[in-house]
C-alpha positions as CSV (number, residue, x, y, z in Angstrom):
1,X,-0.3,-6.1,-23.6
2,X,-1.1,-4.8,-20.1
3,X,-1.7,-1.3,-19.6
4,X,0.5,0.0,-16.1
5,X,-1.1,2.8,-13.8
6,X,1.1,5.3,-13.4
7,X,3.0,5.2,-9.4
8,X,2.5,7.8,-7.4
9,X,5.1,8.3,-4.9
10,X,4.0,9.0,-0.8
11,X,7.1,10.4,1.3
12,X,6.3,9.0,5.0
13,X,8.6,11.0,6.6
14,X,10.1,7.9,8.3
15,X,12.4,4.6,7.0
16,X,9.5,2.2,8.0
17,X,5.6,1.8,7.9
18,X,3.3,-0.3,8.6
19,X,1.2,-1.4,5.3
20,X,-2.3,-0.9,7.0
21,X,-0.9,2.9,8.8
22,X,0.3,3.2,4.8
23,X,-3.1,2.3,3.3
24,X,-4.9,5.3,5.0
25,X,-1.8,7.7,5.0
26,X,-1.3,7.4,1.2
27,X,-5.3,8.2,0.9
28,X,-5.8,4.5,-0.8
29,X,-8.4,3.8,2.2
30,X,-10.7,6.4,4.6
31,X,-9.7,4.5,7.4
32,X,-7.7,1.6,9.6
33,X,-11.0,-0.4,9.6
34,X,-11.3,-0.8,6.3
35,X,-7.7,-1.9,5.9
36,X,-8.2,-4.5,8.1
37,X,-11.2,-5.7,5.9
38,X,-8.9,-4.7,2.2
39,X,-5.7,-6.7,3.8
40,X,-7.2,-9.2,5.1
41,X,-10.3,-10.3,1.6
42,X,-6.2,-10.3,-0.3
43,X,-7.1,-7.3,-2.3
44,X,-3.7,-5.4,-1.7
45,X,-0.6,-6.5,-3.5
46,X,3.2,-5.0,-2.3
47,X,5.7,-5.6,-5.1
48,X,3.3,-7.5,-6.7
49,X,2.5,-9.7,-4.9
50,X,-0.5,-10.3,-2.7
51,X,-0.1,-9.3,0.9
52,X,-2.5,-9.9,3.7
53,X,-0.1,-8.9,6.8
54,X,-1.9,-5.5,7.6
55,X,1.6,-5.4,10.0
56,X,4.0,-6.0,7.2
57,X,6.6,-3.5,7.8
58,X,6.7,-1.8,4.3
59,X,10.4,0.5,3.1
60,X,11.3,2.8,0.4
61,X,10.9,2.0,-2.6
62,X,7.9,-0.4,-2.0
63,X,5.0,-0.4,-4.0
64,X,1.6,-0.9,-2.7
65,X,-1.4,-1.3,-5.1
66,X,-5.2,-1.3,-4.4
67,X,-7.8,-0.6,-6.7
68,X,-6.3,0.0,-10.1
69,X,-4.3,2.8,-8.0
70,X,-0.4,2.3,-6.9
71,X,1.6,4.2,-5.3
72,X,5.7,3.9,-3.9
73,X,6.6,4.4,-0.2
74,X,9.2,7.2,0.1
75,X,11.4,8.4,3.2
């Protein structure tokens, strides 16, 4: 059985971000640099699913997961 890391929900304060703005606003990366370099090697899954858009527009309720770490985009 897999184990699930517990989600830990990040209110943006808006209805839309961009995954790589998200990935150093949520504190999953120190900066937009190494988003570009996370995205892009496919080490970021939204929903799941890998995702190597660093533009993807992400919306409540998504959930973006990096490192054994996830957390849920929130208004």
């Amino acid at each position: 059985m897999m184990s699930r890391e517990p989600v830990e929900d990040v209110p943006v304060g808006s209805d839309v971000i961009r995954l790589g703005q998200f990935l150093k606003f949520s504190g999953l990366l120190d900066s937009g640099g190494d988003a570009k370099a996370v995205v892009a090697g496919g080490d970021v899954r939204v929903n799941g699913r890998e995702e190597r858009r660093r533009g993807r527009q992400l919306v409540d309720g998504d959930v973006v997961a990096l490192g054994g770490r996830s957390v849920r985009v929130r208004p």
